[in-house]
N, CA, C and O atoms as a GROMACS GRO file, in nm:
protein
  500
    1UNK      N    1  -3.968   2.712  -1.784
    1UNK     CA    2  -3.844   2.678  -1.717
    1UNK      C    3  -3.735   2.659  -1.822
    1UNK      O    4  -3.771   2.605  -1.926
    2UNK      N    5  -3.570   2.706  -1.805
    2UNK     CA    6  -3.511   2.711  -1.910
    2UNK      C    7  -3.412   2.569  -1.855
    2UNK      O    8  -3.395   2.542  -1.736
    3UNK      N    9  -3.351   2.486  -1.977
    3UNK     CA   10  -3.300   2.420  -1.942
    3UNK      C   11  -3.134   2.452  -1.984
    3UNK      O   12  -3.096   2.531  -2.070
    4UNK      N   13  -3.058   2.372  -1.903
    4UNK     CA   14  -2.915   2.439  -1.914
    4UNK      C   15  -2.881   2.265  -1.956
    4UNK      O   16  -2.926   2.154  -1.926
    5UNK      N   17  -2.752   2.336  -2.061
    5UNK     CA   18  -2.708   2.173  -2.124
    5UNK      C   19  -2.557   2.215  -2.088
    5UNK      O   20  -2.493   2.309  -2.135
    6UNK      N   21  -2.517   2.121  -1.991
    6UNK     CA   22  -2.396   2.121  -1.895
    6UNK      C   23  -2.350   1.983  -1.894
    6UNK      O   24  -2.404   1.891  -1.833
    7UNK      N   25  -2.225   1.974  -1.980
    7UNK     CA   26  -2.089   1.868  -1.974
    7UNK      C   27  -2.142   1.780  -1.825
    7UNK      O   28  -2.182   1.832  -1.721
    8UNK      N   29  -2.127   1.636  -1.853
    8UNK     CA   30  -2.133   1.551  -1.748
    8UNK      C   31  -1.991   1.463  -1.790
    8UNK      O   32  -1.959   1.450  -1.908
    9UNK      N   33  -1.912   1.405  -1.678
    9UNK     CA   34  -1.804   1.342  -1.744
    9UNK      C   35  -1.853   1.224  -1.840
    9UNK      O   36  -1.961   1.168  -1.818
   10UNK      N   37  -1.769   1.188  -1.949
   10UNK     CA   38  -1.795   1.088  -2.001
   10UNK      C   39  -1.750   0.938  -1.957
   10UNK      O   40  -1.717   0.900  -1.844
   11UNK      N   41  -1.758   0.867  -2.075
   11UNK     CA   42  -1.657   0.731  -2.057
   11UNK      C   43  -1.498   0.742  -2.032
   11UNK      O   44  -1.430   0.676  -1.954
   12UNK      N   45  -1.460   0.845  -2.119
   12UNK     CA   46  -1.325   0.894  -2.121
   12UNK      C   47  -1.292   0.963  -1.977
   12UNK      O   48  -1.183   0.951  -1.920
   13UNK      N   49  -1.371   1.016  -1.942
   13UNK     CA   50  -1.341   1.098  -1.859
   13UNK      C   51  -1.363   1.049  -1.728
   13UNK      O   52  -1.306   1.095  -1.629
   14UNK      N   53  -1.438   0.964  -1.727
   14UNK     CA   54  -1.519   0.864  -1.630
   14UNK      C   55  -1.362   0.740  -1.582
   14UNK      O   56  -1.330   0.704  -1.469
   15UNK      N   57  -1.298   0.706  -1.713
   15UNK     CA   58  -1.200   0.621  -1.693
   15UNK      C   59  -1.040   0.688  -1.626
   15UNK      O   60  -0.969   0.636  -1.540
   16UNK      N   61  -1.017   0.828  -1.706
   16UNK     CA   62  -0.931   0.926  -1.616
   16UNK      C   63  -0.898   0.938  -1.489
   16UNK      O   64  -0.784   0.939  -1.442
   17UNK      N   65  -1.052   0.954  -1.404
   17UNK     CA   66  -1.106   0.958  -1.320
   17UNK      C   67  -1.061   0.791  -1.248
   17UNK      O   68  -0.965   0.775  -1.172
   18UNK      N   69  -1.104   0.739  -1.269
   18UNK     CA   70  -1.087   0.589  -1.200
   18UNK      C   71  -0.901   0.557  -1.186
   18UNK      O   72  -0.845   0.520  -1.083
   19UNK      N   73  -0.843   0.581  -1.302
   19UNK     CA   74  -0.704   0.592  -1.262
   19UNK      C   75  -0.662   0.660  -1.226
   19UNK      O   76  -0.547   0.618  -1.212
   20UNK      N   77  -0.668   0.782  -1.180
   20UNK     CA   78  -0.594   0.874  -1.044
   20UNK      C   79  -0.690   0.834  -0.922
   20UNK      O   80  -0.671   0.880  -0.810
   21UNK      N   81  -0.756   0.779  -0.943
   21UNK     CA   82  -0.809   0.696  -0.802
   21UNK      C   83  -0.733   0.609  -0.765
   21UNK      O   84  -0.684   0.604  -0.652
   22UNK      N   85  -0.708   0.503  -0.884
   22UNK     CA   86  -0.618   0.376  -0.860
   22UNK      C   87  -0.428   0.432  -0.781
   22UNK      O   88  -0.352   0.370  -0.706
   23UNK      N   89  -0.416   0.592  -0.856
   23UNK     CA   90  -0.317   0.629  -0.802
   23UNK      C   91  -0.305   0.673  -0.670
   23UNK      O   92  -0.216   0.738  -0.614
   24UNK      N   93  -0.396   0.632  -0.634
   24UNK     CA   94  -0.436   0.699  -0.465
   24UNK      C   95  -0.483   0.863  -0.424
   24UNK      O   96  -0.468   0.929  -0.320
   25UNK      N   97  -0.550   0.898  -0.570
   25UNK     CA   98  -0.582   1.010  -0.526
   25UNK      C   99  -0.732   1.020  -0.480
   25UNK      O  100  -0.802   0.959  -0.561
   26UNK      N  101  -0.822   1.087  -0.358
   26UNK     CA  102  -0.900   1.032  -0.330
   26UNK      C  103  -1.016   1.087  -0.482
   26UNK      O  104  -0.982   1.139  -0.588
   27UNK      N  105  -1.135   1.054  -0.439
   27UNK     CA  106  -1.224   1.018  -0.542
   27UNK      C  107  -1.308   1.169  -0.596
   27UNK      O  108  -1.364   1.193  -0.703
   28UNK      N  109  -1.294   1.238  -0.496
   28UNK     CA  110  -1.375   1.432  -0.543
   28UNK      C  111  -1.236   1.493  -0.614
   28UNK      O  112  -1.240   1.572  -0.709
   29UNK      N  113  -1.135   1.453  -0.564
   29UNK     CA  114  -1.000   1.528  -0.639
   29UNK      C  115  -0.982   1.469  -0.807
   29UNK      O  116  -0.952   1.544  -0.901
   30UNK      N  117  -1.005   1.331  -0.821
   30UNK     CA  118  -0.973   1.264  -0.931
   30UNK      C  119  -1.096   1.335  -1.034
   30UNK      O  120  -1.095   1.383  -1.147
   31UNK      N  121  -1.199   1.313  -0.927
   31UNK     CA  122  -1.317   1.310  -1.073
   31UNK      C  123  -1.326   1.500  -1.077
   31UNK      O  124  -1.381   1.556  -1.171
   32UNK      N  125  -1.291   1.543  -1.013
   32UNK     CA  126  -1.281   1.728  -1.035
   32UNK      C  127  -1.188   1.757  -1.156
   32UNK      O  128  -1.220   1.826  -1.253
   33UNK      N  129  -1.039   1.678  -1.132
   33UNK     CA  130  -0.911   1.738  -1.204
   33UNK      C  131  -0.984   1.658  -1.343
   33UNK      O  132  -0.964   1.716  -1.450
   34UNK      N  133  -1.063   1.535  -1.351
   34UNK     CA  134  -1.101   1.464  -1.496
   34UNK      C  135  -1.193   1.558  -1.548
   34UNK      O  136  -1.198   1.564  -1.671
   35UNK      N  137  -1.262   1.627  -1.486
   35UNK     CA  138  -1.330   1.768  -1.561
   35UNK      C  139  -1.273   1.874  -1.594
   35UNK      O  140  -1.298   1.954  -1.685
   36UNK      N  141  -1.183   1.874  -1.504
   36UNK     CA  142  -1.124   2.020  -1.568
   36UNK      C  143  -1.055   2.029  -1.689
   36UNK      O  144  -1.053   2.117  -1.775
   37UNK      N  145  -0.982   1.883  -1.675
   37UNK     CA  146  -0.871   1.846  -1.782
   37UNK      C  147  -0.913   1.890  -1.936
   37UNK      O  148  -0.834   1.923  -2.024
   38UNK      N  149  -1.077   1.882  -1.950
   38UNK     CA  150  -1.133   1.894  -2.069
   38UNK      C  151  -1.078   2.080  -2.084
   38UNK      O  152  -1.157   2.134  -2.162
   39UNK      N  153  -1.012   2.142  -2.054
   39UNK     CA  154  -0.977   2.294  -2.070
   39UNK      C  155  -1.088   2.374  -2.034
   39UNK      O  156  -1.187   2.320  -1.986
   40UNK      N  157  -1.083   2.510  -2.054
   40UNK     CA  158  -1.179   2.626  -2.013
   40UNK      C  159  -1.176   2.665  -1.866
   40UNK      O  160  -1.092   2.630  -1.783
   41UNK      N  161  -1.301   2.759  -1.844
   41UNK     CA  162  -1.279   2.817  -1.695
   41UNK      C  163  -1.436   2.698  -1.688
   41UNK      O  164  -1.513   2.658  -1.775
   42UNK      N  165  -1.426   2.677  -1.556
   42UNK     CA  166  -1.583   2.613  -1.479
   42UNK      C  167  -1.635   2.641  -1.324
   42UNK      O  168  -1.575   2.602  -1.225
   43UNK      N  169  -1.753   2.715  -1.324
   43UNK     CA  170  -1.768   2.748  -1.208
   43UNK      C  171  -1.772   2.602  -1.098
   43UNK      O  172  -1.786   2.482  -1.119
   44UNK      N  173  -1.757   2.670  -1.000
   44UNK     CA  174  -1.776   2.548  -0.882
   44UNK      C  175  -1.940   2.470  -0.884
   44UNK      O  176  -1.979   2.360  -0.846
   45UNK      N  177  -1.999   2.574  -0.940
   45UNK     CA  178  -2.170   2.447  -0.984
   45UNK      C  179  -2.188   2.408  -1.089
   45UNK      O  180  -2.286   2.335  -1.107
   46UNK      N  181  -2.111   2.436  -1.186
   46UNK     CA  182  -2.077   2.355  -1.271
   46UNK      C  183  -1.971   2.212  -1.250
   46UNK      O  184  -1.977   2.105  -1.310
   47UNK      N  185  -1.924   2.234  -1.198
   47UNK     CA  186  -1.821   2.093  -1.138
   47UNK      C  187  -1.891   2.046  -1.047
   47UNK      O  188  -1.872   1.924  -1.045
   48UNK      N  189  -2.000   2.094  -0.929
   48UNK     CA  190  -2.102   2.033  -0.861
   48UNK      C  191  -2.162   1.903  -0.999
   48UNK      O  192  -2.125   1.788  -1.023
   49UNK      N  193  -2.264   1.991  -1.062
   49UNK     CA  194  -2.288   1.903  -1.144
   49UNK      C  195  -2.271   1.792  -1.280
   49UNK      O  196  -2.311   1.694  -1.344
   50UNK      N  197  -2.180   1.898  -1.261
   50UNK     CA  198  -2.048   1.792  -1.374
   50UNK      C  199  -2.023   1.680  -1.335
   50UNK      O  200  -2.057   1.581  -1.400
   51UNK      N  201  -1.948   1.672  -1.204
   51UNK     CA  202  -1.877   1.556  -1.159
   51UNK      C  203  -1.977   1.469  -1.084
   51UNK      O  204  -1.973   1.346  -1.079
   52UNK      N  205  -2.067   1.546  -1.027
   52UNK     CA  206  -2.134   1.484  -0.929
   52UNK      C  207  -2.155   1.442  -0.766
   52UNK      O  208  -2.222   1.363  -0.699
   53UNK      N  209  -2.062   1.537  -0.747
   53UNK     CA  210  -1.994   1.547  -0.616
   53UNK      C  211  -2.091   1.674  -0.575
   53UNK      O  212  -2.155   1.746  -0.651
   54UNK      N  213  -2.082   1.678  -0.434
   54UNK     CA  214  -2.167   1.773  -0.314
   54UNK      C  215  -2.097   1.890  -0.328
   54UNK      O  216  -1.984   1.892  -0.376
   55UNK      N  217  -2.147   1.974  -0.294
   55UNK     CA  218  -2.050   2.119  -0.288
   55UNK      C  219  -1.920   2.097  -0.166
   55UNK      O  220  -1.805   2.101  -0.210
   56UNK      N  221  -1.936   2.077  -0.037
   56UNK     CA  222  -1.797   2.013   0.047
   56UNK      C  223  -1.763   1.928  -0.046
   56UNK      O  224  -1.819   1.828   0.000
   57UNK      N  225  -1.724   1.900  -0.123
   57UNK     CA  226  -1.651   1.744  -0.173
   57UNK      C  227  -1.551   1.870  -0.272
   57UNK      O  228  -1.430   1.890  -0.261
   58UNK      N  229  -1.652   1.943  -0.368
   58UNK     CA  230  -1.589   2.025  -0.453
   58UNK      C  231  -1.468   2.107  -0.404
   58UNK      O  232  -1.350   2.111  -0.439
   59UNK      N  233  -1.564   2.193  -0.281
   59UNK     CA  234  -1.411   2.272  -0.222
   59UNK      C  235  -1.318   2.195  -0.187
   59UNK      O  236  -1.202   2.203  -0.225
   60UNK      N  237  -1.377   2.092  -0.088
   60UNK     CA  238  -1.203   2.007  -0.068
   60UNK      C  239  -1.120   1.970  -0.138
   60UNK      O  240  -1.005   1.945  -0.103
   61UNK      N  241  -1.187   1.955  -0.309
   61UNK     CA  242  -1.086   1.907  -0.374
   61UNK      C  243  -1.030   2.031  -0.454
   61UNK      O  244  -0.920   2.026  -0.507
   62UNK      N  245  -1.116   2.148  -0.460
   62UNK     CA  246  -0.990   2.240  -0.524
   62UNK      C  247  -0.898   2.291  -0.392
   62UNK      O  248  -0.790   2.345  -0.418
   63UNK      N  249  -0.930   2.278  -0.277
   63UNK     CA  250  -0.813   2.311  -0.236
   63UNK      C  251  -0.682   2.244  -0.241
   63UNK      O  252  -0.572   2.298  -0.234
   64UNK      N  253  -0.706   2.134  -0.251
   64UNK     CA  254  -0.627   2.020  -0.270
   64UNK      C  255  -0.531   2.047  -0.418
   64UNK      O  256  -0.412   2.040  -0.451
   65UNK      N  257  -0.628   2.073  -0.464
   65UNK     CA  258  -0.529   2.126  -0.658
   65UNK      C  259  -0.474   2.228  -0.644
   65UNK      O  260  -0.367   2.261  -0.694
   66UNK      N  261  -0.556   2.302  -0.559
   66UNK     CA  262  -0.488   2.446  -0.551
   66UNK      C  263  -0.370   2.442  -0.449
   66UNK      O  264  -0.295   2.540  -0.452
   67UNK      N  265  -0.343   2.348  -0.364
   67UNK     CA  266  -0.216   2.359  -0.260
   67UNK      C  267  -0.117   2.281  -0.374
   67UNK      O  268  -0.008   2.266  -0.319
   68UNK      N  269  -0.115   2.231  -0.501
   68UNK     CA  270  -0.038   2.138  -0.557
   68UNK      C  271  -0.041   2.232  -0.692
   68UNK      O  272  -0.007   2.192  -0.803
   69UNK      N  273  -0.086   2.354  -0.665
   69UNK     CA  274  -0.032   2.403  -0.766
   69UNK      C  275  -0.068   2.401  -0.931
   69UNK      O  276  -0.009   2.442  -1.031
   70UNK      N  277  -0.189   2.336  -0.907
   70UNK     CA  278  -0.258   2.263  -1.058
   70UNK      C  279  -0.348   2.375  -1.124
   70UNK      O  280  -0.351   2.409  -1.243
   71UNK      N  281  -0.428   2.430  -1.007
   71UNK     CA  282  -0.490   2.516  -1.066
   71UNK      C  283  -0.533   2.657  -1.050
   71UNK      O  284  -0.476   2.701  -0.950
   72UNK      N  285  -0.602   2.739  -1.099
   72UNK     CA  286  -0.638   2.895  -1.104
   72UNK      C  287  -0.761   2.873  -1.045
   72UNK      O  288  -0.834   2.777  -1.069
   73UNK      N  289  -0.793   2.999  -0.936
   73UNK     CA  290  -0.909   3.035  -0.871
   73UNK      C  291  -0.920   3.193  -0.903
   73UNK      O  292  -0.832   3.278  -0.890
   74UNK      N  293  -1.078   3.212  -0.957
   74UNK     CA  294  -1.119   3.356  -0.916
   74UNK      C  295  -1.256   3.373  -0.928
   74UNK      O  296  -1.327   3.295  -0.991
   75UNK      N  297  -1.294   3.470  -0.871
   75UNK     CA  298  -1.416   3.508  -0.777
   75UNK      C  299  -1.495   3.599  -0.914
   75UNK      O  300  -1.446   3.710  -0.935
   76UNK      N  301  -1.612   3.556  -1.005
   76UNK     CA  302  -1.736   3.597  -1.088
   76UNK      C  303  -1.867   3.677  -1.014
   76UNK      O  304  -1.973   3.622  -0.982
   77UNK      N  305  -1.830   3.838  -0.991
   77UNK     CA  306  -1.976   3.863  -0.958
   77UNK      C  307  -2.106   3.833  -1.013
   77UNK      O  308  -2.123   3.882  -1.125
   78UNK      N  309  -2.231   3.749  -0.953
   78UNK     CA  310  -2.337   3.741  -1.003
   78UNK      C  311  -2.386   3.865  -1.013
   78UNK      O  312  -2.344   3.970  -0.964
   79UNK      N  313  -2.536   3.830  -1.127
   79UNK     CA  314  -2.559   3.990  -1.174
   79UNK      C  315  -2.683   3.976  -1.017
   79UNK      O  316  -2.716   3.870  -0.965
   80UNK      N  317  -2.730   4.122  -0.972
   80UNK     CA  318  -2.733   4.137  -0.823
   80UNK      C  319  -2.725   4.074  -0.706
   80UNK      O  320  -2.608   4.091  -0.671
   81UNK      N  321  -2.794   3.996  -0.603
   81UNK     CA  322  -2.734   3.971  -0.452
   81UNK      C  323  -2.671   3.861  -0.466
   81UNK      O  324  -2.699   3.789  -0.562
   82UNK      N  325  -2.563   3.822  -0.364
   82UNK     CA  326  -2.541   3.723  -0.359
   82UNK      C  327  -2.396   3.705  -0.372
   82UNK      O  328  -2.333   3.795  -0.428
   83UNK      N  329  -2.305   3.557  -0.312
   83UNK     CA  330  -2.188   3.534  -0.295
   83UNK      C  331  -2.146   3.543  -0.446
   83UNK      O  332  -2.224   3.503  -0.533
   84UNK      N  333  -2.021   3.595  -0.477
   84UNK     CA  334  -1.960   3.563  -0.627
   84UNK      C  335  -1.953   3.432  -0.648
   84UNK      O  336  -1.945   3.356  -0.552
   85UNK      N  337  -1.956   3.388  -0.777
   85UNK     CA  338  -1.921   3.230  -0.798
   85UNK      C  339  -1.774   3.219  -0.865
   85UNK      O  340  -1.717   3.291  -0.947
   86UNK      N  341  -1.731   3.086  -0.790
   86UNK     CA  342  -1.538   3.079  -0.760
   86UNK      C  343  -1.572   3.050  -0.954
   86UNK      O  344  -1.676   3.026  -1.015
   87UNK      N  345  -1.448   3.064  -0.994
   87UNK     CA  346  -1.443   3.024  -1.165
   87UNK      C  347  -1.305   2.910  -1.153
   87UNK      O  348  -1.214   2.955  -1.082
   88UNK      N  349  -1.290   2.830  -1.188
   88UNK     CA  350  -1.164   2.758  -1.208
   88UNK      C  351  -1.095   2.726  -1.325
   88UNK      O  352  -1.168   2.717  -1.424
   89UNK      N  353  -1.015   2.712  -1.337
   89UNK     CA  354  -0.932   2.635  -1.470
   89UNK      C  355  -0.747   2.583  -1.470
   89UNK      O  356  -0.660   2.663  -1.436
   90UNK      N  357  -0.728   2.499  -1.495
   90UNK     CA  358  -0.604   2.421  -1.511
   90UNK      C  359  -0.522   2.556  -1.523
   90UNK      O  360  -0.552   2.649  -1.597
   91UNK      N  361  -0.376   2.550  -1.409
   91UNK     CA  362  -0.291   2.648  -1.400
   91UNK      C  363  -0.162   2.597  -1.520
   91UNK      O  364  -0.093   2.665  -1.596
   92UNK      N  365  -0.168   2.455  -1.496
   92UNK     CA  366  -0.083   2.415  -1.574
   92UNK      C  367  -0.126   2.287  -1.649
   92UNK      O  368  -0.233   2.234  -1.616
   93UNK      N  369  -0.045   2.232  -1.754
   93UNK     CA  370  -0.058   2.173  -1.833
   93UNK      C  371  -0.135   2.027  -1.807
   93UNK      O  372  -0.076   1.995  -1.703
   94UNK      N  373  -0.246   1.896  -1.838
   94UNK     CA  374  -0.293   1.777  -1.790
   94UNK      C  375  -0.122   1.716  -1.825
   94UNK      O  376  -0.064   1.689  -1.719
   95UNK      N  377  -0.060   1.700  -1.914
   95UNK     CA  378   0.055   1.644  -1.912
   95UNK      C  379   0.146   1.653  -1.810
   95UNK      O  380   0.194   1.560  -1.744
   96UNK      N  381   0.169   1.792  -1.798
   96UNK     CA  382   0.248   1.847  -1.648
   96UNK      C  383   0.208   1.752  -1.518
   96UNK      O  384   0.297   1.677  -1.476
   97UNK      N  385   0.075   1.752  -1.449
   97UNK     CA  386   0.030   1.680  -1.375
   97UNK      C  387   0.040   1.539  -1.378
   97UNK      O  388   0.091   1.475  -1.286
   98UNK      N  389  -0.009   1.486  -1.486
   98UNK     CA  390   0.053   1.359  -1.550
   98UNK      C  391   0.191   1.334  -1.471
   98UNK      O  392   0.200   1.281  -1.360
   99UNK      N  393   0.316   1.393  -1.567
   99UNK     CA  394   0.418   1.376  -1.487
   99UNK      C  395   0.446   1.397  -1.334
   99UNK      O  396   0.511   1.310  -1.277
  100UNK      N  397   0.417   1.467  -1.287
  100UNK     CA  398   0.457   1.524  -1.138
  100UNK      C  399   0.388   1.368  -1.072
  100UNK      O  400   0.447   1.303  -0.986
  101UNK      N  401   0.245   1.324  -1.135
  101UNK     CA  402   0.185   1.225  -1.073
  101UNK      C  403   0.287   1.093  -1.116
  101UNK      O  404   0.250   0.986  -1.068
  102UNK      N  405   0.400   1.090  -1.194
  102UNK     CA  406   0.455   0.980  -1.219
  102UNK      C  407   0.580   1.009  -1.138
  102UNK      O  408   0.648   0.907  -1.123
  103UNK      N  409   0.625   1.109  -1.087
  103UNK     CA  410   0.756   1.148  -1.019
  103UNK      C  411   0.705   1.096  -0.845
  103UNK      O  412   0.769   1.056  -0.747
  104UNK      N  413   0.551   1.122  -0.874
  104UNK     CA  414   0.546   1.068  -0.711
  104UNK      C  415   0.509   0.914  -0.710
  104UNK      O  416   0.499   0.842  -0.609
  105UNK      N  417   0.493   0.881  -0.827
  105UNK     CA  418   0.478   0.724  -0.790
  105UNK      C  419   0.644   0.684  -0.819
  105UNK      O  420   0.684   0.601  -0.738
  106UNK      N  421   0.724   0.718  -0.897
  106UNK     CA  422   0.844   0.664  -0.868
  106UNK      C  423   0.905   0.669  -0.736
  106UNK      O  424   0.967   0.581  -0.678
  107UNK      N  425   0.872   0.802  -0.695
  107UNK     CA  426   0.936   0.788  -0.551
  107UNK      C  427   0.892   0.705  -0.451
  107UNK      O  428   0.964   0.631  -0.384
  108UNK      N  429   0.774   0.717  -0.442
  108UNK     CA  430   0.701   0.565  -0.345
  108UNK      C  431   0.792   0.455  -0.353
  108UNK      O  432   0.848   0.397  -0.260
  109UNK      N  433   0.802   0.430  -0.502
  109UNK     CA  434   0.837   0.274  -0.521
  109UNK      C  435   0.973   0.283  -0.500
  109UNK      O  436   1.011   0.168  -0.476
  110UNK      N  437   1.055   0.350  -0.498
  110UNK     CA  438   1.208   0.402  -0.452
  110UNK      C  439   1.218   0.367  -0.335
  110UNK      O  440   1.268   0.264  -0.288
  111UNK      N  441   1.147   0.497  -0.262
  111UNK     CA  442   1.123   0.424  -0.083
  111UNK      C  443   1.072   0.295   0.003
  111UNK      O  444   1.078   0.252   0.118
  112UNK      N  445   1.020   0.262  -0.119
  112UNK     CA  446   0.983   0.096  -0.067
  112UNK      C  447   1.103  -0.030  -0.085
  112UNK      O  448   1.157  -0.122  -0.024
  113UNK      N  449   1.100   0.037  -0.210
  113UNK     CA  450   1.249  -0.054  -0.208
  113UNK      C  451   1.360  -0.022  -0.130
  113UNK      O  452   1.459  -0.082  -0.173
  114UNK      N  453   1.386   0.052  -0.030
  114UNK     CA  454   1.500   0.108  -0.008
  114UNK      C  455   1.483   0.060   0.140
  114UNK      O  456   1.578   0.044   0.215
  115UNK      N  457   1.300   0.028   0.188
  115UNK     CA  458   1.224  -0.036   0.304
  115UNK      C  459   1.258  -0.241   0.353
  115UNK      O  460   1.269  -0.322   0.444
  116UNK      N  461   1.258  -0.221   0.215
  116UNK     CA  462   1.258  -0.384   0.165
  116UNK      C  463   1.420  -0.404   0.180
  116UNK      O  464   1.471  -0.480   0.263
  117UNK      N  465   1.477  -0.342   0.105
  117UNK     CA  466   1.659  -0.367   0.138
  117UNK      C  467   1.712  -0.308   0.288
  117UNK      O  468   1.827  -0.318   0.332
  118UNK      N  469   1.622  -0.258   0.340
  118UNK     CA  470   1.699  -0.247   0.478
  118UNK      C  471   1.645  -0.358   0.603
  118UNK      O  472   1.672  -0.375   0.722
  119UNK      N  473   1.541  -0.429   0.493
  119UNK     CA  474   1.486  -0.519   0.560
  119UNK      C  475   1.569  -0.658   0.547
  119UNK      O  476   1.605  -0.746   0.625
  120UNK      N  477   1.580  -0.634   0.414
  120UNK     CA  478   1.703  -0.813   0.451
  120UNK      C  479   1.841  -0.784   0.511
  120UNK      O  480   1.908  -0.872   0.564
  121UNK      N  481   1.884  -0.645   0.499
  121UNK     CA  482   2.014  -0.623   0.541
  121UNK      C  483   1.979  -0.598   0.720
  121UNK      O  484   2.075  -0.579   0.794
  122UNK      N  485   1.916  -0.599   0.747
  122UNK     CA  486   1.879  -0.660   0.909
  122UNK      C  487   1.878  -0.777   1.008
  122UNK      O  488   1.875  -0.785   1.131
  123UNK      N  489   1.881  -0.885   0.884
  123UNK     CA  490   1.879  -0.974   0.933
  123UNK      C  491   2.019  -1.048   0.916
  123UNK      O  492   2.059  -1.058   0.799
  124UNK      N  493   2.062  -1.076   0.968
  124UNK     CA  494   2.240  -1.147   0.963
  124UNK      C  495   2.230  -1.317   1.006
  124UNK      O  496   2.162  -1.385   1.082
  125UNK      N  497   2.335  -1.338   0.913
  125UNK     CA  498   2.301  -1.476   0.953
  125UNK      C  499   2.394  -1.524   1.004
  125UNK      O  500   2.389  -1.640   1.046
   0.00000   0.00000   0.00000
């Protein structure tokens, strides 16, 4: 039997992961984009077992990257039968994302405040 030596996230990557959680991103999207972040292409069973997530958990979360624009999808024929395997890799930069993920937490906190001031300006005395 041959054994395959395949990237598992680390501590680093493990902690990545936990803060785009904390950012409200759910938990197959965070710990997918904390693997990818490491660069290269990775098939979808490789991020199965990378991250640790179920195969549904995987697709949901690249679709999720992939509607936001984060990342590249394409289709690897195996050598004879069988479905191609998806290949992935970062479309754009972990910094890029980074930011876009700080443009949407500013805006939250914009709209909350803007929730909160229409909240005392409601009340008249």
């Amino acid at each position: 039997m041959k054994t395959l030596k395949m990237k598992q996230l680390d501590e680093k990557d493990e902690e990545i992961a936990s803060t785009l959680i904390s950012l409200s991103m759910s938990r197959p999207v965070a710990r997918t984009l904390s693997y990818l972040q490491n660069g290269n292409e990775i098939t979808s069973i490789e991020l199965e077992r990378g991250t640790g997530l179920r195969q549904p958990e995987v697709s949901i979360a690249m679709k999720e990257l992939e509607e936001r624009g984060w990342i590249s999808e394409r289709e690897e024929k195996k050598p004879g039968k069988g479905r191609p395997n998806k290949v992935y890799s970062l479309k754009v930069g972990f910094d890029e994302i980074v930011a876009d993920l700080e443009n949407q937490q500013k805006k939250a906190v914009d709209e909350a405040q803007a929730k909160i001031e229409r909240l005392r300006n409601s009340r008249k005395y």
